[in-house]
C-alpha positions in Angstrom: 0.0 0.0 0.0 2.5 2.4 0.7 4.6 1.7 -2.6 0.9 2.6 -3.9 0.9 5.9 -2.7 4.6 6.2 -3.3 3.7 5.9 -7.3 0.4 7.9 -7.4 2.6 11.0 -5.7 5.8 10.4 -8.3 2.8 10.5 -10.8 1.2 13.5 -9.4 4.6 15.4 -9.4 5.6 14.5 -13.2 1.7 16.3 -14.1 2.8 18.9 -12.3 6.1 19.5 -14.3 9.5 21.4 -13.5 7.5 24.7 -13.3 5.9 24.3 -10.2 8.1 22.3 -7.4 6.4 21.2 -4.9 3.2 21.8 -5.6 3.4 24.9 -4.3 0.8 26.6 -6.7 -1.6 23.9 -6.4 -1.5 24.4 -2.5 -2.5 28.1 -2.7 -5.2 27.4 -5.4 -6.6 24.8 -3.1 -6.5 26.9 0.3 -8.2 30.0 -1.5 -10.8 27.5 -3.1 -12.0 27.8 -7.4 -14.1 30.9 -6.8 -10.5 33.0 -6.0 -8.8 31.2 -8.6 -11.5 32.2 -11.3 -11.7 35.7 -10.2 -8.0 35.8 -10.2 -8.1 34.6 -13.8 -10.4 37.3 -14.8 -8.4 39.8 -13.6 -5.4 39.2 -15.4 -7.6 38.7 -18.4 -8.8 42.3 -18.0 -5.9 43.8 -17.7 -4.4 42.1 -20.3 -7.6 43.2 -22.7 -7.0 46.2 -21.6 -3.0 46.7 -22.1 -4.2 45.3 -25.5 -6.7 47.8 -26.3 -5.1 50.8 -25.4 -1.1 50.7 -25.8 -1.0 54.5 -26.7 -2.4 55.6 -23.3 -0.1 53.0 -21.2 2.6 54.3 -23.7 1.8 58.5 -22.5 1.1 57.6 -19.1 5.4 56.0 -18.8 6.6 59.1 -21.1 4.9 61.3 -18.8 6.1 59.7 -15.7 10.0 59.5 -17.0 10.9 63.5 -16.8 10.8 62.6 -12.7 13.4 60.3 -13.3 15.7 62.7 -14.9 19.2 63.8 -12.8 18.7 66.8 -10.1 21.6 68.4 -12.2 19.8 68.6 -15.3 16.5 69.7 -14.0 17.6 72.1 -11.2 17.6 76.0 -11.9 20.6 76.6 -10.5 22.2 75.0 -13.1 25.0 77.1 -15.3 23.1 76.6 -18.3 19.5 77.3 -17.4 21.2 80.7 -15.6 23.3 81.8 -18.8 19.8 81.4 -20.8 17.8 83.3 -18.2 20.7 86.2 -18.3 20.3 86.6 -21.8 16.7 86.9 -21.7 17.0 89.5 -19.4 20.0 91.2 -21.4 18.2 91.0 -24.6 15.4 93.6 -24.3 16.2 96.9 -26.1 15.8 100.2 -24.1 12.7 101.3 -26.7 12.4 104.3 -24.1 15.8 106.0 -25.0 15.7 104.7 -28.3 12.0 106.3 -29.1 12.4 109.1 -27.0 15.7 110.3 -28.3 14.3 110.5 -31.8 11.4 111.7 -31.6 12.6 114.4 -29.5 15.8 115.0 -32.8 12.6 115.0 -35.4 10.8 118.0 -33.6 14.2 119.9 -32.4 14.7 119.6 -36.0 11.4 120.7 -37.4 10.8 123.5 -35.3 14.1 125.0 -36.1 13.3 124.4 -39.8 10.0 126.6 -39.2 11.7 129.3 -36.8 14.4 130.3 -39.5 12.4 129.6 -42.3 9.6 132.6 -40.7 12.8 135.1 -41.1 14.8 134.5 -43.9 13.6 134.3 -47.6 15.7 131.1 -49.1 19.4 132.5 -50.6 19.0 135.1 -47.0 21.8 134.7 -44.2 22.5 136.1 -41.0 25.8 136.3 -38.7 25.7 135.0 -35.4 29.4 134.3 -34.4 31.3 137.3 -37.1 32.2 135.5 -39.9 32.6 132.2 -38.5 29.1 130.9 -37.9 26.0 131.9 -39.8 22.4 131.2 -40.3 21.6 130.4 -43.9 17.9 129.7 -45.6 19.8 126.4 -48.0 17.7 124.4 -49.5 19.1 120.9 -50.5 17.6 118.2 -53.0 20.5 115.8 -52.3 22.2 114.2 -49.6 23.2 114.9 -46.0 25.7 118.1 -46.0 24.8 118.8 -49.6 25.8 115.9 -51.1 24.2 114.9 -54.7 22.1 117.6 -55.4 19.0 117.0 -57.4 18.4 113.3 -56.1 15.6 114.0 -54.0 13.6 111.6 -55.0 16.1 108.7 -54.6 17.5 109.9 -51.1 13.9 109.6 -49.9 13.7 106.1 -51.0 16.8 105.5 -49.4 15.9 107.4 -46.4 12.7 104.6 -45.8 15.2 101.6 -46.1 17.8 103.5 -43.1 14.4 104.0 -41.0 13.3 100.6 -41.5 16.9 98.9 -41.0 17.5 101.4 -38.1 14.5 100.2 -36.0 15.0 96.2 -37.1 18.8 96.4 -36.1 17.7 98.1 -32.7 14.9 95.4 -31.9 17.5 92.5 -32.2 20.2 95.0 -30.4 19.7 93.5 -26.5 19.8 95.8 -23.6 22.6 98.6 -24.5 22.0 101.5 -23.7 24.8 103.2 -25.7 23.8 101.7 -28.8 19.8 102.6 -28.0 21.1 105.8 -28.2 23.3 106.4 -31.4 20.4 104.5 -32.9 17.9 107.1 -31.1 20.3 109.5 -33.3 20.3 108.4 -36.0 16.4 107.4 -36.5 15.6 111.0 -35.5 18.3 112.2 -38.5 16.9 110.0 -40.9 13.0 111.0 -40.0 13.6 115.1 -39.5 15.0 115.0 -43.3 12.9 112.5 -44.6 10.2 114.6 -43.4 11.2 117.6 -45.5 11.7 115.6 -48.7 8.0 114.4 -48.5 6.4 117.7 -47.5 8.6 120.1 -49.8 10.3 118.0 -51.9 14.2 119.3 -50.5 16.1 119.9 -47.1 16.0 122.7 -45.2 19.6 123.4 -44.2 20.7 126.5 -42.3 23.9 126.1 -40.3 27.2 127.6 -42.4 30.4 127.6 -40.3 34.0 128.0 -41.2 36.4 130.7 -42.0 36.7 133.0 -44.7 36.3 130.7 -48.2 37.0 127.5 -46.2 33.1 127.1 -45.3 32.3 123.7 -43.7 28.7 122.1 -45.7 25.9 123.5 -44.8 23.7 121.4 -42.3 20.5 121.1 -39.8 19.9 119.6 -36.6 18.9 116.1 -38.5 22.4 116.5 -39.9 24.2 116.8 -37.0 22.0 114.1 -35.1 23.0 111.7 -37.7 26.9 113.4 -37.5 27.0 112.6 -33.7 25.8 108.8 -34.0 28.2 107.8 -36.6 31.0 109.6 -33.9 29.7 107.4 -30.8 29.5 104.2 -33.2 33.5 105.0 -34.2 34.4 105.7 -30.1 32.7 102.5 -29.7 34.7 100.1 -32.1 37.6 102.3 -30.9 37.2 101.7 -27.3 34.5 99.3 -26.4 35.2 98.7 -22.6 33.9 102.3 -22.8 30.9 102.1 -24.3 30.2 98.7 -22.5 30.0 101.0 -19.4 28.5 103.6 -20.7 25.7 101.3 -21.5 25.0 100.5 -17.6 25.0 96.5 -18.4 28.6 96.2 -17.1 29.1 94.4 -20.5 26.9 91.6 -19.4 
């Protein structure tokens, strides 16, 4: 009898196979009884279905979850990268207060001298002021700044809408400087006091004449020497530009 049993369990354990020693899974299927085995079959069925059915949301829901798992030292904001883009941010905003301000307030300087020596003087007229050496001229010029290419009106207002244009691009990709704000202030407010008398009369007022004897310097307006002064701070700034780097309050940043 015993050998009996002895075979029926040899038996019992070859069913069983190499997968489940013991009978260990056969033990806990009989202790929880067929009801928690069936239920535990449906379960896994289910969530197999569903894996099944939806792999793009199980998919989103692990690419969502992996950012967490990313280093402290890439994700911190004290990192030396994330701070450098941050500065530039910061640095790259144009002072459109200077920049605005500085030409508008060239542009009406300019017109209302226009006006107030224009009420006086018939065009040809002058008038001394310093002897000999500085005078006040009614000039009226069709070409270029100082005089240059008379009789291109026409053209030099063309020209005179690209400069405007270019001037205010160059500025909004500029960054925070306030040096350059302001020779481009300059020279907007240049460009825009002459432009403005090549649409409305067709020429340039010009009504400055300084120099001595026959060694007269060209005859120029405010505009003029706006546009004079910013091409002077652009040259001090390629000459020295630790200068203008501090004259620009960013501490070269």
């Amino acid at each position: 009898m015993a050998r009996g049993r002895t075979g029926r369990g040899r038996a019992a354990s070859r069913q069983r196979g190499p997968g489940d020693p013991g009978g260990q899974a056969d033990a806990g299927r009989a202790r929880r009884g067929p009801r928690a085995a069936c239920d535990s079959r449906a379960v896994r069925r289910i969530g197999e279905d569903h894996t099944a059915q939806s792999p793009g949301r199980t998919r989103r829901r692990v690419t969502e979850v992996e950012p967490t798992s990313r280093p402290a030292a890439e994700s911190s904001p004290a990192s030396p990268g994330a701070e450098a883009g941050a500065g530039a941010r910061v640095a790259g905003r144009p002072v459109w207060a200077v920049f605005l301000g500085l030409a508008a307030t060239v542009v009406v300087l300019d017109q209302v001298t226009k006006a107030w020596l224009t009420s006086f003087l018939a065009p040809g007229e002058s008038v001394d002021v310093i002897g000999d050496f500085v005078r006040l001229v009614h000039g009226q010029n069709s070409g270029g700044l100082f005089g240059l290419f008379s009789g291109q009106a026409l053209p030099f207002a063309v020209v005179s809408l690209v400069v405007v244009g270019l001037i205010v691009a160059y500025h909004a990709r500029s960054g925070r400087n306030g040096c350059l704000s302001v020779t481009l202030g300059l020279l907007l407010g240049g460009a825009l006091g002459n432009l403005t008398d090549r649409v409305r009369l067709g020429y340039v007022v010009d009504f400055v004449d300084a120099g001595i004897g026959d060694l007269r310097w060209y005859t120029f307006n405010v505009a003029d020497a706006a546009i004079s002064f910013a091409i002077l701070l652009l040259l001090a700034a390629s000459i020295w530009p630790s200068v203008a780097r501090r004259a620009s309050g960013d501490g070269g940043t």
